[in-house]
LOBA-984802 format. One record per residue: residue number from 0; chain; y, x, z of N, C-alpha, C in turn. Coordinates in Angstrom, 3 decimals. Each point is the difference from the previous one (the first is absolute). Layout:
BEGIN
nr,kette,nc2,nc1,nc3,cac2,cac1,cac3,cc2,cc1,cc3
NUM,A,Y,X,Z,Y,X,Z,Y,X,Z
...
END
This chain:
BEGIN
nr,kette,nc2,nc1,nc3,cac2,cac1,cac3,cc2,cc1,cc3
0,A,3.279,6.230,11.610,0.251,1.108,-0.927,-0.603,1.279,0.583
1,A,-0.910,0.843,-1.598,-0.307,1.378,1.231,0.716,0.652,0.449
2,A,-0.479,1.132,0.709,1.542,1.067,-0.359,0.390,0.809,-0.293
3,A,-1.222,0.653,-1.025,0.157,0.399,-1.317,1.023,-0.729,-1.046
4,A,-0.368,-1.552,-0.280,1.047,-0.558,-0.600,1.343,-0.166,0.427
5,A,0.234,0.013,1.850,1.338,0.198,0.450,0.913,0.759,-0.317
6,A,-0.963,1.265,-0.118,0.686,1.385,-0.289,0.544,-0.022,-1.176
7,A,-0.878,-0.396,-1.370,0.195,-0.452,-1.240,0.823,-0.116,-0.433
8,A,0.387,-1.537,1.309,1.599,-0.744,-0.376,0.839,0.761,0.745
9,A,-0.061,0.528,0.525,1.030,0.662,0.545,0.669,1.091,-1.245
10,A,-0.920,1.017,-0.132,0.436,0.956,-1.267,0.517,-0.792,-1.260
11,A,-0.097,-1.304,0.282,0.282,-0.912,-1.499,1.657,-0.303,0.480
12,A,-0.128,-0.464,1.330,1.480,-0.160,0.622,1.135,1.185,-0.047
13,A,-0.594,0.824,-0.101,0.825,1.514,0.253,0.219,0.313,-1.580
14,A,-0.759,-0.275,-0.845,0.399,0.435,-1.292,0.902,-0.942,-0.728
15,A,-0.458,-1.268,0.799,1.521,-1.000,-0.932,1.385,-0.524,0.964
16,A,-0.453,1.310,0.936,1.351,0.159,1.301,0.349,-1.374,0.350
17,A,-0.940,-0.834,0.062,-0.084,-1.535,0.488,-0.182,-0.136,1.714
18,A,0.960,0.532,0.724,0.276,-0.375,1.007,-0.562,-0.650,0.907
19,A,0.381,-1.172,-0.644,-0.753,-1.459,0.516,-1.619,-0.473,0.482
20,A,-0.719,0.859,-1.369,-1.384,0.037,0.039,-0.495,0.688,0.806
21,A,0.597,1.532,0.344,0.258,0.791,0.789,-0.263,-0.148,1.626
22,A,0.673,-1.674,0.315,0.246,0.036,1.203,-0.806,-0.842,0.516
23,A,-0.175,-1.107,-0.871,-1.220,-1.153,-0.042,-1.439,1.249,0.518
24,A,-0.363,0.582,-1.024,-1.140,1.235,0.531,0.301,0.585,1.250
25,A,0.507,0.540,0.111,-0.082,0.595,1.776,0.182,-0.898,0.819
26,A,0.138,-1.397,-0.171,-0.367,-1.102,0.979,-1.332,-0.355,-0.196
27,A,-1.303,0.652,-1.008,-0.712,-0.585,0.683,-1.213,1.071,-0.057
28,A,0.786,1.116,-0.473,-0.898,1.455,-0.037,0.019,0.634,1.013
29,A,-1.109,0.618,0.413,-0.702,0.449,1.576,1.260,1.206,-0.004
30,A,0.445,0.522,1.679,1.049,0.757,0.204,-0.504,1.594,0.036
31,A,-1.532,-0.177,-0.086,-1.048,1.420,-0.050,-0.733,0.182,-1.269
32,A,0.466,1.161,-0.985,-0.946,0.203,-0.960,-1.095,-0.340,0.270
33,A,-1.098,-0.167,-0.587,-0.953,-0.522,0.238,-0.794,1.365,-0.420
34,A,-0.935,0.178,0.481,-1.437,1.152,-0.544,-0.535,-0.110,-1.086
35,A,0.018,-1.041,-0.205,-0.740,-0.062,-1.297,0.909,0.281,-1.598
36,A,1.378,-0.280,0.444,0.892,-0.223,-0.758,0.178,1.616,-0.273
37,A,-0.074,0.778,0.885,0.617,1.379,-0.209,-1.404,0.671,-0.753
38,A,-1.469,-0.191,0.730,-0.984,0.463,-0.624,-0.494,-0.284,-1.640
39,A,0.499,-1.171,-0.202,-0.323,-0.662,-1.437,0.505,0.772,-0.827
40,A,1.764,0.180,0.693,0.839,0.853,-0.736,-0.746,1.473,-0.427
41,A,-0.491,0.448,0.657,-0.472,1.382,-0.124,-1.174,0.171,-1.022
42,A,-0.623,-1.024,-0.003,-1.306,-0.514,-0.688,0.426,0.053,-1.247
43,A,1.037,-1.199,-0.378,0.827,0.174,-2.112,0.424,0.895,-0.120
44,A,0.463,1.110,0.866,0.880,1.196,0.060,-1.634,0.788,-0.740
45,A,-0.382,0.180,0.459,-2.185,0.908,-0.357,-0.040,-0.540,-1.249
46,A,0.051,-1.760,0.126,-0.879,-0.606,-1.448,0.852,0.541,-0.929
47,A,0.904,-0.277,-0.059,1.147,0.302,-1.377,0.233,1.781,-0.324
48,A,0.101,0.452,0.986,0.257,1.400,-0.268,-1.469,0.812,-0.382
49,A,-1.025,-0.381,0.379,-1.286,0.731,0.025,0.062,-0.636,-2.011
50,A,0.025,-1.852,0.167,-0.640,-0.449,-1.677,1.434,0.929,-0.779
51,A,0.922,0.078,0.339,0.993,0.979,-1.228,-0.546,1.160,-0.142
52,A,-0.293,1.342,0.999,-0.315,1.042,-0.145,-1.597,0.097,-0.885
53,A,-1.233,-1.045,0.117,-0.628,-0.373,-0.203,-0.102,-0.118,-1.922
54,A,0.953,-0.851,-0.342,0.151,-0.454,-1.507,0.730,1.343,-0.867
55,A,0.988,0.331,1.191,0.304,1.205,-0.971,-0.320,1.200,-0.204
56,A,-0.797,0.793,1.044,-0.839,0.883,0.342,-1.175,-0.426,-1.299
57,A,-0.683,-0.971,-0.050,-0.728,-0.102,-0.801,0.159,-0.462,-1.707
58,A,1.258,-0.691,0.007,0.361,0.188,-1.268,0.326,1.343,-0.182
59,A,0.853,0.569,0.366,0.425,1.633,-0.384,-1.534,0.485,-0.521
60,A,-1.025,0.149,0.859,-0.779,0.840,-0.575,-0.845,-0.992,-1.397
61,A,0.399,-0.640,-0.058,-0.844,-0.759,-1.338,0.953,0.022,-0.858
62,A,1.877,0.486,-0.135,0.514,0.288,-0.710,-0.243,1.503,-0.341
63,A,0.080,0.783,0.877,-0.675,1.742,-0.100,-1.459,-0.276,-1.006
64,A,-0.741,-0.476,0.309,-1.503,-0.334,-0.723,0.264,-0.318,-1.398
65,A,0.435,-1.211,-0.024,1.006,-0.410,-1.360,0.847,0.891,-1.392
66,A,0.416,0.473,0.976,1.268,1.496,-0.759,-0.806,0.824,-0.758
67,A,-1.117,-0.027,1.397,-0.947,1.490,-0.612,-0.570,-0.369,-0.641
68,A,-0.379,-1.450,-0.859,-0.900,-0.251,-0.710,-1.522,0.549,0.120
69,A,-0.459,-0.506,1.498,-1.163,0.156,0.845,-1.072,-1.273,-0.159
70,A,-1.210,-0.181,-0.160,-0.543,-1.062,0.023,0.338,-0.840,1.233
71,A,-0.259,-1.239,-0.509,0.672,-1.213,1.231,-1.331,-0.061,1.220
72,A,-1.185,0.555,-0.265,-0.917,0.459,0.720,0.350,0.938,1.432
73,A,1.049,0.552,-0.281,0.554,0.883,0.661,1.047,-0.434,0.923
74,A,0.776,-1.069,-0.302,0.750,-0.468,0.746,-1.147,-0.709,1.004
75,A,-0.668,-1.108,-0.170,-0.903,-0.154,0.800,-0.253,0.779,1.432
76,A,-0.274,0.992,-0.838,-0.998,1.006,1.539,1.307,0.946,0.586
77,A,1.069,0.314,-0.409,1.626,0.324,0.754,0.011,-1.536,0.476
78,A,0.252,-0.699,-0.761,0.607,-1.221,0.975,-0.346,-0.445,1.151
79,A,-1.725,0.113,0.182,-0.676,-0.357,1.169,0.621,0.943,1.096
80,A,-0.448,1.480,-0.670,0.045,0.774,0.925,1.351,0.056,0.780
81,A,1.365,-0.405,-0.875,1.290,0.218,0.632,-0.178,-1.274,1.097
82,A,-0.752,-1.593,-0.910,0.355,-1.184,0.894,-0.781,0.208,2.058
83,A,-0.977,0.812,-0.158,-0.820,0.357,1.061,1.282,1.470,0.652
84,A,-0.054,1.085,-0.515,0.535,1.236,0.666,1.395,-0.139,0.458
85,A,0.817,-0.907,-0.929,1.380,-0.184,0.337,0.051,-1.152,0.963
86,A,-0.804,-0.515,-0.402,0.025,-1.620,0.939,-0.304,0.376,1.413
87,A,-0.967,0.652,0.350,-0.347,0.485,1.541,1.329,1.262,0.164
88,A,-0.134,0.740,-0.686,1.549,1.321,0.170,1.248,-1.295,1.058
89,A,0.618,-1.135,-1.044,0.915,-0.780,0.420,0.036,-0.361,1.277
90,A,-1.290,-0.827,-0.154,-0.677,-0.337,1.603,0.132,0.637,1.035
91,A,-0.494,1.353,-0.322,-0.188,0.630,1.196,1.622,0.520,0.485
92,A,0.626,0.337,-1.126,1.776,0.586,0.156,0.584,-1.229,1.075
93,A,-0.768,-1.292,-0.478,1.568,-0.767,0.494,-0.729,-0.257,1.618
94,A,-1.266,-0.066,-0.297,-0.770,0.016,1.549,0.652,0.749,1.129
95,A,-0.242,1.495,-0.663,0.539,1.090,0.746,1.399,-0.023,0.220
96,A,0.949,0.037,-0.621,1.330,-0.384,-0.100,0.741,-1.100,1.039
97,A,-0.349,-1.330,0.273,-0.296,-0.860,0.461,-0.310,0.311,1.635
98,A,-1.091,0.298,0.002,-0.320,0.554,1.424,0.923,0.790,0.038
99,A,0.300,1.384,-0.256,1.182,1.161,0.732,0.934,-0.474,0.076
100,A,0.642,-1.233,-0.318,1.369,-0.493,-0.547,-0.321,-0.729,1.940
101,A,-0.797,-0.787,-0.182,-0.277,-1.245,1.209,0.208,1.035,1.042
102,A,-1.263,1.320,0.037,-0.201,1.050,1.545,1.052,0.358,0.221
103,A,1.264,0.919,-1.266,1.187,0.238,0.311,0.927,-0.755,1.090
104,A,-0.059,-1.669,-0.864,0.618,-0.790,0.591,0.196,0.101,1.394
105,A,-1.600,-0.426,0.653,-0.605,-0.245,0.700,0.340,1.266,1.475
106,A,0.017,1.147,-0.954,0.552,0.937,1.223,1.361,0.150,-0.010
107,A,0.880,-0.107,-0.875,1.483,0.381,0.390,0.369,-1.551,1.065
108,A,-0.784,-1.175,-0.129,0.242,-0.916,0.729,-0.055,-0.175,1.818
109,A,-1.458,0.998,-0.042,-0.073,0.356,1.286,0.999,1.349,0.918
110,A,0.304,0.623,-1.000,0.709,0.880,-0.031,1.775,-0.341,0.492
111,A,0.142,-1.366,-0.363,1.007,-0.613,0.317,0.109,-0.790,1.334
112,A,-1.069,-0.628,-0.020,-0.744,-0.532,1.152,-0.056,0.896,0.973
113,A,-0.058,0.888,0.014,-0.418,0.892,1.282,1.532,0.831,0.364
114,A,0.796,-0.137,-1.541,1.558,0.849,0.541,0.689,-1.764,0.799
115,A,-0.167,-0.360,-0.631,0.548,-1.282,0.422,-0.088,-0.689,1.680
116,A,-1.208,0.651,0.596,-0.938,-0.224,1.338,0.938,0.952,0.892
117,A,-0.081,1.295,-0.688,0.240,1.032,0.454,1.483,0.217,0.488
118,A,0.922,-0.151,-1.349,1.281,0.037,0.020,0.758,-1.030,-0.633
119,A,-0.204,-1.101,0.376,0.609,-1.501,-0.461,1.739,0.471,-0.414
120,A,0.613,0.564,0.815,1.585,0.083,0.092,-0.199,0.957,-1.718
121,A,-0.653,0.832,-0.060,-0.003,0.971,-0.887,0.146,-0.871,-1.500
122,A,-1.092,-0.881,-0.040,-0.596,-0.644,-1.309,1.073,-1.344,-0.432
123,A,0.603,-0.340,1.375,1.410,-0.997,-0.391,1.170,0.659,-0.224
124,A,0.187,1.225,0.140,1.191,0.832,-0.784,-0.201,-0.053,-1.103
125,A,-1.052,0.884,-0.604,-0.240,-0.381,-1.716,0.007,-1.188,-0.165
126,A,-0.582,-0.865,0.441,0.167,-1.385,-0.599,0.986,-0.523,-0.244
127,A,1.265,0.348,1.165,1.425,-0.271,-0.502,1.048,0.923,-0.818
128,A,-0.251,1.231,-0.187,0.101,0.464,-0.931,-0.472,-0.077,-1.535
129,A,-1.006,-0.452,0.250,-0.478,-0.491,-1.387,0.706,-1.439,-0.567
130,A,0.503,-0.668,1.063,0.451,-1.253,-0.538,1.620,0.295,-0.095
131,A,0.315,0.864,0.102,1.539,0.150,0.339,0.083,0.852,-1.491
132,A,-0.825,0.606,-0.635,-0.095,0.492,-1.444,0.379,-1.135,-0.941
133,A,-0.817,-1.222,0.831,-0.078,-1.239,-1.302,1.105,-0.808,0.398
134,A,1.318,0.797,0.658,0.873,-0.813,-0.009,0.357,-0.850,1.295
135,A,-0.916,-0.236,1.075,0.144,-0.268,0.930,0.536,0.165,0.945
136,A,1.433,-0.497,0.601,0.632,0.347,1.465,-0.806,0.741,1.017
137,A,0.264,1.330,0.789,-0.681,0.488,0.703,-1.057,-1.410,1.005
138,A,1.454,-0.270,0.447,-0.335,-1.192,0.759,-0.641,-0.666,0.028
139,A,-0.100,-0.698,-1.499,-1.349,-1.306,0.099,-0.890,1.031,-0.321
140,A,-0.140,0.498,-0.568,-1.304,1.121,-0.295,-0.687,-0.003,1.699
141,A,0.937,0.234,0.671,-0.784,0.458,1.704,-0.670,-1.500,0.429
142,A,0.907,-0.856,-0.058,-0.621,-1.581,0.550,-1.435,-0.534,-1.543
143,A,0.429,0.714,-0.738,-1.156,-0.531,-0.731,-1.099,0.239,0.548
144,A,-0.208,1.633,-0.127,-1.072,0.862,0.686,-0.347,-0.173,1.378
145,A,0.886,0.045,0.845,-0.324,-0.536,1.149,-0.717,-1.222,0.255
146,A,0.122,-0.733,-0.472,-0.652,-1.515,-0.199,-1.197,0.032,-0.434
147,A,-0.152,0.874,-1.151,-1.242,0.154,-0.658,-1.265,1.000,0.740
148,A,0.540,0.762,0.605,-0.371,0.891,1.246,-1.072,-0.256,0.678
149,A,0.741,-1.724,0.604,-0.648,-0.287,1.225,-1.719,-0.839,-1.158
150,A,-0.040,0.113,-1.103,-1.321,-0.316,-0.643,-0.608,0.827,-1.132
151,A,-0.800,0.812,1.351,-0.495,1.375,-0.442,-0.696,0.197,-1.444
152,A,-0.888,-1.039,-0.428,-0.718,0.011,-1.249,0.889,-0.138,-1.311
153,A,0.794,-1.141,0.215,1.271,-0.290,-1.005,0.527,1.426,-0.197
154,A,0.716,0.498,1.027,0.820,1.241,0.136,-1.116,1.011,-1.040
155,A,-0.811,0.241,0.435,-1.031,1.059,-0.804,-0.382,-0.206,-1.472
156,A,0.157,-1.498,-0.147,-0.363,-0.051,-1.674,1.858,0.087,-0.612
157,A,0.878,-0.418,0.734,1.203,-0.228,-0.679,0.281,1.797,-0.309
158,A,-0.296,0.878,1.293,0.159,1.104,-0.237,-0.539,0.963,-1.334
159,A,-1.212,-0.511,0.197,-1.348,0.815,-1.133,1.345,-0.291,-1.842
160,A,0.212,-1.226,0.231,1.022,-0.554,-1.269,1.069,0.777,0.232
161,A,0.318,-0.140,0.437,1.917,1.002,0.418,0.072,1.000,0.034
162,A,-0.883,0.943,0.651,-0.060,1.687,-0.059,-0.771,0.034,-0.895
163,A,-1.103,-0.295,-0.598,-1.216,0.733,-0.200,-0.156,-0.699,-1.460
164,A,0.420,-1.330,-0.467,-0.227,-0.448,-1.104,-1.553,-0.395,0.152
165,A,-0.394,-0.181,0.582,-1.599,-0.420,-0.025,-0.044,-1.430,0.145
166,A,-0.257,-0.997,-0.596,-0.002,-1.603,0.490,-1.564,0.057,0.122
167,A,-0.294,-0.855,0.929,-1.591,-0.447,0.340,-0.724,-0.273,-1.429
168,A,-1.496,0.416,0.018,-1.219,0.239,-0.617,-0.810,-0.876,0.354
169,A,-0.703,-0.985,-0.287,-0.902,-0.540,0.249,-1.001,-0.365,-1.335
170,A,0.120,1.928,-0.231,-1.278,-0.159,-1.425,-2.157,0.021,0.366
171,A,-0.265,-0.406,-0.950,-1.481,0.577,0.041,-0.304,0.659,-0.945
172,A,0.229,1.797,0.344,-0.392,1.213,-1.147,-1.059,-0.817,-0.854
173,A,-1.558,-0.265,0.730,-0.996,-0.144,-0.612,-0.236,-1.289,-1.420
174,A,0.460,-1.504,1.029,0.337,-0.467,-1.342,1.273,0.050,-1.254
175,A,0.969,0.900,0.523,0.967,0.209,-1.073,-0.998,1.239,-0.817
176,A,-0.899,0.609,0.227,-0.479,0.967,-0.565,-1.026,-0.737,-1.546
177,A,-0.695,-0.808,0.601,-1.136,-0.578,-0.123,0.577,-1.446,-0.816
178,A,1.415,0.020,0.295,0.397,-1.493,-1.273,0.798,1.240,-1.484
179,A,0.662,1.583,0.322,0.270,0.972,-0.731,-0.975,0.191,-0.577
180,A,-1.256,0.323,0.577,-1.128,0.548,-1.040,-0.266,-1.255,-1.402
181,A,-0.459,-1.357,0.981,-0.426,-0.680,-1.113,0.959,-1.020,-1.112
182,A,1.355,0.341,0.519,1.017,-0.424,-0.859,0.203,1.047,-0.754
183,A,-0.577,1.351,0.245,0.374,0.776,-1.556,-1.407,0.240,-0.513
184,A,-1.162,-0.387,0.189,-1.172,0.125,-0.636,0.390,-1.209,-1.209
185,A,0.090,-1.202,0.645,0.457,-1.635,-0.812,0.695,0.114,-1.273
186,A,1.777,0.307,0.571,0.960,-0.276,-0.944,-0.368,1.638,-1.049
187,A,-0.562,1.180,1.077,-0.592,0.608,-1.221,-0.728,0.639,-0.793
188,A,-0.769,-1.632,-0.216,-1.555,0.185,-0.843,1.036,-0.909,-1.401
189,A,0.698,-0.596,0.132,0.905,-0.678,-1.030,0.375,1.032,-0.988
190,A,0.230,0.800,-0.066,0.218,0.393,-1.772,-1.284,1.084,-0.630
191,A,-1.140,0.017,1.534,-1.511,0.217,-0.889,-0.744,-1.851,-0.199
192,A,0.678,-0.578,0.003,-1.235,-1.759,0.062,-0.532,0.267,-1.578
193,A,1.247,0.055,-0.904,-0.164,0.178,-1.310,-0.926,0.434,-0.703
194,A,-0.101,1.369,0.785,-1.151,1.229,-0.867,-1.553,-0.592,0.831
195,A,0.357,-0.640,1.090,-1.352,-0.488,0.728,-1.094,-0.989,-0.763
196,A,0.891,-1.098,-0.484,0.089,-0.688,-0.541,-0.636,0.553,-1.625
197,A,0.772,1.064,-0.289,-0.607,0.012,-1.872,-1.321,0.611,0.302
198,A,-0.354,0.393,1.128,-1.763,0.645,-0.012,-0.497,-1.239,-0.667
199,A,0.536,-1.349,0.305,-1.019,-1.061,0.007,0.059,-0.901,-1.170
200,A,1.447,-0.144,-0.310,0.493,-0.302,-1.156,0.852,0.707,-0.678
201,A,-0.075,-0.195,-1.874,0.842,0.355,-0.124,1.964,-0.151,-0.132
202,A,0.513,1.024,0.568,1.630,-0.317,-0.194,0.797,1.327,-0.744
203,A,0.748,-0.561,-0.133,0.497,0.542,-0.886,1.924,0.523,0.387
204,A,0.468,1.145,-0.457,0.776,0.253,0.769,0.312,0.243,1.341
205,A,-1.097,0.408,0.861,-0.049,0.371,1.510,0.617,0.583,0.368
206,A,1.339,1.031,-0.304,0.913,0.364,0.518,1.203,-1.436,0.097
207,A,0.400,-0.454,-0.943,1.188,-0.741,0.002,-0.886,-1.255,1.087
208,A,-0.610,-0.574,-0.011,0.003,-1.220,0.837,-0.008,1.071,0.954
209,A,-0.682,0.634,1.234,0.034,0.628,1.119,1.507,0.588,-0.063
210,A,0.770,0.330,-0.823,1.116,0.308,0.045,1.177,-1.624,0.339
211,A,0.002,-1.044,-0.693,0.028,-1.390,0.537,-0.486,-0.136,0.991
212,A,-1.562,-0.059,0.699,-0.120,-0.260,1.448,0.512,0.437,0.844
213,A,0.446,1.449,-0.101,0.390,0.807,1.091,1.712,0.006,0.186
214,A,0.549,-0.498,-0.795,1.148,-0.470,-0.220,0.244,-1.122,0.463
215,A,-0.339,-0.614,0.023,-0.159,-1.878,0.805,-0.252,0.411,1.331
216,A,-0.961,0.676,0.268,-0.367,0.542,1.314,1.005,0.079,0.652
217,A,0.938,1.458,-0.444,0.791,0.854,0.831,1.385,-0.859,-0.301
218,A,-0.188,-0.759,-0.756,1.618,-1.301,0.289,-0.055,-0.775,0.912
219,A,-1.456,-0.836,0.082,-0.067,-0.874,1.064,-0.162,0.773,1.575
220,A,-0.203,0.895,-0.114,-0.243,1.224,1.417,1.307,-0.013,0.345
221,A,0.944,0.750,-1.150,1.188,0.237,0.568,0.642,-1.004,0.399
222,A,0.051,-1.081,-0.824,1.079,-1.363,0.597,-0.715,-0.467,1.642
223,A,-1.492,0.123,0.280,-0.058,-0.516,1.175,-0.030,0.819,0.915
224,A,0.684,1.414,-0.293,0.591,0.957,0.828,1.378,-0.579,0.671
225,A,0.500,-1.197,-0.810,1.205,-0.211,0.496,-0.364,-1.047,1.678
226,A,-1.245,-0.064,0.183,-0.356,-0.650,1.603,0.414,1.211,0.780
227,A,-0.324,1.163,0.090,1.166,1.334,0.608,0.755,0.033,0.180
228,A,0.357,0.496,-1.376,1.615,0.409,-0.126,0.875,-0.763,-0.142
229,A,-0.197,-2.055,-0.222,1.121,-0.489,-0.690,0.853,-0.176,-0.894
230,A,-0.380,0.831,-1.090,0.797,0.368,-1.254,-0.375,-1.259,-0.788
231,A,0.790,-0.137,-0.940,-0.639,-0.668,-1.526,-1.256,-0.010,-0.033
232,A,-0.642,-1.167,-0.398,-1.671,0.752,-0.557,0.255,0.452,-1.470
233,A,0.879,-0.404,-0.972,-0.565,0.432,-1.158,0.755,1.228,-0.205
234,A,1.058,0.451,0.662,0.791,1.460,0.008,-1.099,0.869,0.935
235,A,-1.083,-0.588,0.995,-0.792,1.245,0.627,-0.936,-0.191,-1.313
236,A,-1.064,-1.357,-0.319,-0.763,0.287,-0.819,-0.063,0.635,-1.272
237,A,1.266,0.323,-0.446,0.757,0.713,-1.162,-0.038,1.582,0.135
238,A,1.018,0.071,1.199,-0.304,1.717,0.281,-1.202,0.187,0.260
239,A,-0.997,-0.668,0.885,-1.270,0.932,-0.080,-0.739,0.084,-1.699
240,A,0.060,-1.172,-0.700,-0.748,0.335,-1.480,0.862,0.956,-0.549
241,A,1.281,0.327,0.463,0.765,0.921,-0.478,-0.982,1.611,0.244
242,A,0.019,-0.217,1.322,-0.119,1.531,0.362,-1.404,0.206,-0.277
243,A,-0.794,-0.777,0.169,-1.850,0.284,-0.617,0.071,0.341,-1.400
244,A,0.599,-0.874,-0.507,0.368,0.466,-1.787,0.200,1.298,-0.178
245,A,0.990,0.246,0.931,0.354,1.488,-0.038,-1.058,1.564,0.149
246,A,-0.376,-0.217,1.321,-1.296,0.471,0.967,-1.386,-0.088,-1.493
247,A,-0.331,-1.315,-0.449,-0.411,-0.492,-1.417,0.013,1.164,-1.058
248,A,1.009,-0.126,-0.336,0.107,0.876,-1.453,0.233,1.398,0.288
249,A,0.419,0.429,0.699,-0.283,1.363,0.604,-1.121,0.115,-0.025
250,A,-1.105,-0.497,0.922,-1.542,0.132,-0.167,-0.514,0.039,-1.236
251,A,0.447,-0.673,-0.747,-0.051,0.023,-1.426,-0.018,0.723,-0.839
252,A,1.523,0.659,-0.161,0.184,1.380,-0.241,-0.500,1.295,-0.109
253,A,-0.542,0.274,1.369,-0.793,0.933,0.595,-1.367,-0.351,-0.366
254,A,-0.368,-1.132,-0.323,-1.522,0.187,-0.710,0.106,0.359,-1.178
255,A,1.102,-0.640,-0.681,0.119,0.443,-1.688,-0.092,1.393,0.352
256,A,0.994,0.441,-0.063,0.546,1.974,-0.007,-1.625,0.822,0.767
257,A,-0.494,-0.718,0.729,-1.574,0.717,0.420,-0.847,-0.175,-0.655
258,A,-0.101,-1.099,-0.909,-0.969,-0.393,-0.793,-1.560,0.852,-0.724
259,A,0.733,1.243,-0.222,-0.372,1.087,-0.643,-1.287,0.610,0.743
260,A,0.357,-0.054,1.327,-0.564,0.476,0.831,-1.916,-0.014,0.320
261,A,0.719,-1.635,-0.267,-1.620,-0.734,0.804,-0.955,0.201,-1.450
END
């Protein structure tokens, strides 16, 4: 079994509070996250969030286009331009973002590391104070820490979690950037395919089907948002066609009432 699929069953075990299945899996699932397991994670975290912002960013403005009763010529050359300017904008945000998030990390860690070198007695007071918040007997709080003490690296990541809220990073800015860019170029060129398409043939009604595609889109997006978050898929894939609908006809709106303009 991979262990991608381990993990799978595991979240399958936890949602039907099946115990049993539960325990069978950690007898034969590795006792160390695995790298790949945490990086992949970060990877659907880009694909899914870049193709949502992607479909609806670009439907909105082909509902604005729409409203205003603008030639569909026009959506075209906005659409490109948003699928290129917004698509690298994303990229580069979550690139940048990503990295300062990791360097941050990266120095309050050493930063700990070096109080920790420095003044060991210092950094196991908070530590048992911090556990004596969550309820913990002074006492075992001290033999916990103490124990944990004598294994300096453990001690430094358990700390970074306990004071600092930081759990270990093991992202890559560049390809989470670079799977963001072209997961929102992809999922959104989907509600221009339509108008692409009638250059060549004719169709008919090009708002309502691209209004159908982009709707299918942002349902199936949202439900496999639930690899994240765990929720329902069809209560996430619901609220997101909920809230694009929304985001949707607003854009909408605002082209009608401008209409005048163009």
């Amino acid at each position: 079994m991979s262990l991608t699929a381990r993990y799978d069953k595991a979240r399958e075990a936890f949602s039907k509070k099946d115990s049993l299945a539960s325990k069978n899996l950690h007898n034969i699932m590795p006792l160390e996250p695995a790298e790949e397991h945490r990086t992949a994670g970060n990877h659907i975290k880009s694909l899914i969030y870049g193709g949502l912002d992607g479909t609806l960013t670009t439907f909105s403005l082909v509902c604005g286009v729409a409203g205003a009763q603008l030639a569909p010529n026009i959506i075209l050359i906005l659409g490109a331009a948003n699928l290129i300017g917004d698509g690298f904008g994303m990229a580069v945000g979550d690139y940048l973002s990503t990295k300062a998030e990791m360097e941050y990390q990266q120095r309050e860690k050493k930063r700990e590391i070096w109080e920790f070198e420095n003044y060991p007695e210092g950094e196991k007071a908070e530590m048992v104070a911090i556990y004596k918040t969550k309820g913990i007997a002074e006492k075992d709080a001290k033999n916990i820490v103490d124990k944990m003490a004598g294994h300096k690296d453990a001690f430094i990541d358990v700390m970074m979690v306990e004071e600092l809220g930081m759990g270990e990073k093991n992202e890559m800015p560049l390809v989470n950037a670079v799977v963001t860019f072209f997961s929102f170029a992809v999922f959104g060129l989907i509600p221009l395919l339509v108008y692409l398409i009638a250059h060549f043939v004719v169709v008919n009604d090009l708002f309502l089907i691209a209004t159908i595609l982009t709707a299918a889109t942002m349902f199936i997006l949202g439900a496999v948002k639930t690899r994240i978050t765990q929720r329902n898929w069809f209560a996430s894939g619901f609220e997101m066609l909920l809230v694009g609908g929304i985001a949707a006809a607003a854009a909408y709106l605002v082209g009608y009432m401008l209409h005048g303009l163009a």
